[in-house]
C-alpha positions as CSV (number, residue, x, y, z in Angstrom):
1,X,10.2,-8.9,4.8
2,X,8.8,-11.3,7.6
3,X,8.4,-14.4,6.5
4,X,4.9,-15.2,7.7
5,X,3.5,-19.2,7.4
6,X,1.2,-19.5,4.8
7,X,1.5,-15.8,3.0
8,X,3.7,-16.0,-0.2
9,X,5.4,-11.7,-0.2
10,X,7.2,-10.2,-3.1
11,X,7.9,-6.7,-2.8
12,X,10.0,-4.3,-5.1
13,X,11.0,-0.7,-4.4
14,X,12.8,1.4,-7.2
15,X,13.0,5.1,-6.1
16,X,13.4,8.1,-8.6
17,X,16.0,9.8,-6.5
18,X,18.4,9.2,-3.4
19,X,15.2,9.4,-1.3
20,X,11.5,9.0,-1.8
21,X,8.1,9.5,-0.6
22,X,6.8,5.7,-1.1
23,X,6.7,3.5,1.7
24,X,5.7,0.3,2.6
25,X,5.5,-1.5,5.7
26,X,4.7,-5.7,6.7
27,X,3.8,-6.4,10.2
28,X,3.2,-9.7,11.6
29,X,-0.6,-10.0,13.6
30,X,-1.1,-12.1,16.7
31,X,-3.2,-14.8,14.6
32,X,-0.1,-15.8,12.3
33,X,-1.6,-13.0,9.3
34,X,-0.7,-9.9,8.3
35,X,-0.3,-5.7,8.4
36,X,0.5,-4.8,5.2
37,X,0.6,-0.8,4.8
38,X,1.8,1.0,1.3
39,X,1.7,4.7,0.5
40,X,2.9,7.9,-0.8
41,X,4.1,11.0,0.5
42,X,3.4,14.0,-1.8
43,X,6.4,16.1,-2.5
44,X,9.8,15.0,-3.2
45,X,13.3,14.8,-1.6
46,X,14.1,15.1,2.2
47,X,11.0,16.4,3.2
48,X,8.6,13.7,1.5
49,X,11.2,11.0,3.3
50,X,10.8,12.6,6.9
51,X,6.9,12.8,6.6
52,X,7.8,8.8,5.4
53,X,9.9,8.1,9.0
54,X,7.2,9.9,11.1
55,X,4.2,7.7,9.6
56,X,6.2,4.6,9.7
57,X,6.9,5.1,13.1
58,X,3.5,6.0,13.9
59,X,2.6,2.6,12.6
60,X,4.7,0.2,14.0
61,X,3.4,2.1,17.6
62,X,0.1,1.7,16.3
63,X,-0.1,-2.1,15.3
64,X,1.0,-3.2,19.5
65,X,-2.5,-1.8,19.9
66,X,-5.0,-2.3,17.3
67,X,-4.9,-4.6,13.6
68,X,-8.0,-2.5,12.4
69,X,-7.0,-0.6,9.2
70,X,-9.3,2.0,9.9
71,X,-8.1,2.7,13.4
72,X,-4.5,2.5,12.4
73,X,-5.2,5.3,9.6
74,X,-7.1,7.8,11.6
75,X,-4.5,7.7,14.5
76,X,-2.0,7.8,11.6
77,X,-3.6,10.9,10.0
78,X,-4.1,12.3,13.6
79,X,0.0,12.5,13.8
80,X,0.7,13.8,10.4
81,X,-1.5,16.7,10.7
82,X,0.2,17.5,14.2
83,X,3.5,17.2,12.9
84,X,3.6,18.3,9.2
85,X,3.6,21.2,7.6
86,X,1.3,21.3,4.7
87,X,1.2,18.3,2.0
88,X,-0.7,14.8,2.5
89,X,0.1,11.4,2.0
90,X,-2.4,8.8,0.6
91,X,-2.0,5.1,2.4
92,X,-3.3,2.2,2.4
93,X,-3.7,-0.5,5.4
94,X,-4.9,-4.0,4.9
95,X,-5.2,-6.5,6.9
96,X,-4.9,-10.6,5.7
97,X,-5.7,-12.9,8.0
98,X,-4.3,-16.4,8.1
99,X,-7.9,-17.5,5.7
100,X,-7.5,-15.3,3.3
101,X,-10.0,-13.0,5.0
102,X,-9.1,-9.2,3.8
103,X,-10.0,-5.9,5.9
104,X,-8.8,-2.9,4.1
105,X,-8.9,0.8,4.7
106,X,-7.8,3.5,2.1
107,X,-6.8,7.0,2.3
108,X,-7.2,7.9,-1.2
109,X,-4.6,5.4,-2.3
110,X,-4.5,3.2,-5.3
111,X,-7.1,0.0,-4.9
112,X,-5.5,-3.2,-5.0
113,X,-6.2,-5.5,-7.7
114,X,-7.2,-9.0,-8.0
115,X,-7.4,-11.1,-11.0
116,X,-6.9,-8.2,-13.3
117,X,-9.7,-6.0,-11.8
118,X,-9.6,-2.9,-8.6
119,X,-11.3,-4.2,-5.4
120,X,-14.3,-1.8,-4.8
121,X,-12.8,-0.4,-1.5
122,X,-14.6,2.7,0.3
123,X,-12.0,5.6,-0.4
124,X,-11.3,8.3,2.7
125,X,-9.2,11.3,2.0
126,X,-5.5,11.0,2.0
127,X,-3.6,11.8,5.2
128,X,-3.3,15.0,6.5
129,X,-6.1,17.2,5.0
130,X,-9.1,17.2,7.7
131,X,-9.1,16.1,11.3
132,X,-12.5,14.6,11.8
133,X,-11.9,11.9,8.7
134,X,-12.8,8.6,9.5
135,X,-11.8,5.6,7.3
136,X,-14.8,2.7,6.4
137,X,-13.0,-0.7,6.2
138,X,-14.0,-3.2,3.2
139,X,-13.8,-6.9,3.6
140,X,-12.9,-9.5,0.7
141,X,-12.1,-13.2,0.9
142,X,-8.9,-14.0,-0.8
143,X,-9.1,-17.3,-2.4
144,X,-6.2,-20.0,-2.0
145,X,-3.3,-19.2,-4.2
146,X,-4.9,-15.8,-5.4
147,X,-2.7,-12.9,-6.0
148,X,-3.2,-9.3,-4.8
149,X,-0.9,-6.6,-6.2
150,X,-0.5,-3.0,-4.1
151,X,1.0,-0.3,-5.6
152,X,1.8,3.3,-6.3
153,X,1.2,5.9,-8.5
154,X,4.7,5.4,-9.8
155,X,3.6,2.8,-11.9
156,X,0.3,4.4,-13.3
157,X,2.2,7.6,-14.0
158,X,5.2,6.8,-15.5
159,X,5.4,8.6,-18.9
160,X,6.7,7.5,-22.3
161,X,9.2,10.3,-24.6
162,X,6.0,11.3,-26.3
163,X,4.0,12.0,-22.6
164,X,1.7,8.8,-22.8
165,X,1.0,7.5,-19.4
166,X,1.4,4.1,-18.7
167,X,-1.9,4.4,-17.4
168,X,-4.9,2.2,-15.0
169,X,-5.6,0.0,-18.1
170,X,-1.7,-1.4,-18.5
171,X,-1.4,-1.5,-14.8
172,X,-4.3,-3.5,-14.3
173,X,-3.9,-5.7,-17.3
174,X,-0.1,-6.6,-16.1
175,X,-1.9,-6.7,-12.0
176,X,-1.5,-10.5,-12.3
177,X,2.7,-10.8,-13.1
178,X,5.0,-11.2,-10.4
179,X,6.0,-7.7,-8.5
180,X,9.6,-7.6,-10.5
181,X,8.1,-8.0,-13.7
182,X,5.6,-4.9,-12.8
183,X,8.1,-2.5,-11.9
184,X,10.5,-3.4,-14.6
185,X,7.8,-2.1,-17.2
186,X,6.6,0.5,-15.8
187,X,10.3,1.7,-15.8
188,X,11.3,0.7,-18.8
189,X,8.4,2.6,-20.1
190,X,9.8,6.0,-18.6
191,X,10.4,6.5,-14.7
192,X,8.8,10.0,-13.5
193,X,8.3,8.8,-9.9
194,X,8.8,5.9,-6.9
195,X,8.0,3.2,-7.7
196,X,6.5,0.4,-5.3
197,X,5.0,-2.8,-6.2
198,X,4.0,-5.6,-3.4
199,X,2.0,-8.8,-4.4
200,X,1.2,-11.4,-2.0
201,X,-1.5,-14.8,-2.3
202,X,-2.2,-17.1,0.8
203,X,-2.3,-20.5,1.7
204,X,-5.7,-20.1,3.2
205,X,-4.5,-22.2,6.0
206,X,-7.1,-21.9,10.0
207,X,-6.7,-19.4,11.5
208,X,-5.0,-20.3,14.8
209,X,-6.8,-19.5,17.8
């Protein structure tokens, strides 16, 4: 994880199997903010986690040219359909700026939450399903010290002995506890899948220009 003035990161990764499908990525911008990219390959095993290496790749190409979420997604969804055979992958790109300003695109990925609640992003189809999808970006002010959690549908699908899911209720009621403490219950409740929490809050410092 860069360590980037200002943005406080905690990120936690606990895969289901020797390789996954979940990915996450955190790329420094020119004005001292932040890329930060999470998503998840459908499928399992070694095909989910070469999908995962061509779209990471994609991106770190991708952010040398452009910081807009939207951009980053449609060139991103541009390469997987080239490249892939079959399957989508839904993602998430936001971008923080050194305010606390937020620009977020979503390719039918999770919403991020903030003080216990989703963000009302505009949702595009996941990667890899339609060549002429564009992605709407969404902008939010983050206030000083306020904590946004990403994740993935390992969390919101992980499954009890009896089949309960943990659910978008628990998830969003536990949205405000540090990354670790996320993952660890959604696990302990019963692991079916990845799982990939990332929580950050900013200083809110000026930007620099």
């Amino acid at each position: 994880i860069p360590s980037i003035p200002g943005l406080a990161l905690e990120c936690v990764y606990k895969p289901a199997g020797q390789v996954g499908g979940d990915f996450f990525q955190i790329l420094p911008t020119p004005t001292n903010g932040a890329l930060i990219v999470i998503g998840d390959v459908s499928g399992k095993g070694m095909p989910a986690a070469m999908t995962v290496s061509l779209l990471v790749g994609t991106l770190r190409t991708l952010a040398h040219y452009t910081q807009s979420p939207g951009e980053i997604l449609a060139a991103m969804n541009q390469r997987m359909l080239a490249r892939s055979h079959g399957g989508f992958t839904t993602c998430l790109v936001l971008r923080c700026d050194a305010d606390g300003k937020l620009t977020i695109a979503n390719a039918g990925h999770i919403a991020p939450y903030v003080a216990g609640k989703e963000l009302p992003v505009e949702n595009g189809l996941p990667l890899g399903l339609a060549a002429d999808t564009t992605y709407a970006e969404s902008r939010f002010q983050l206030a000083p010290g306020e904590q946004l959690t990403l994740l993935t549908d390992g969390v919101v699908e992980a499954r009890d002995k009896s089949g309960a899911l943990f659910g978008f209720e628990r998830s969003a009621a536990l949205s405000t506890q540090p990354a670790e403490a996320i993952a660890c219950a959604a696990q302990a409740f019963g692991q079916d899948d990845d799982i990939t929490v990332l929580t950050f809050s900013c200083a809110g410092v000026p930007a620099s220009t």
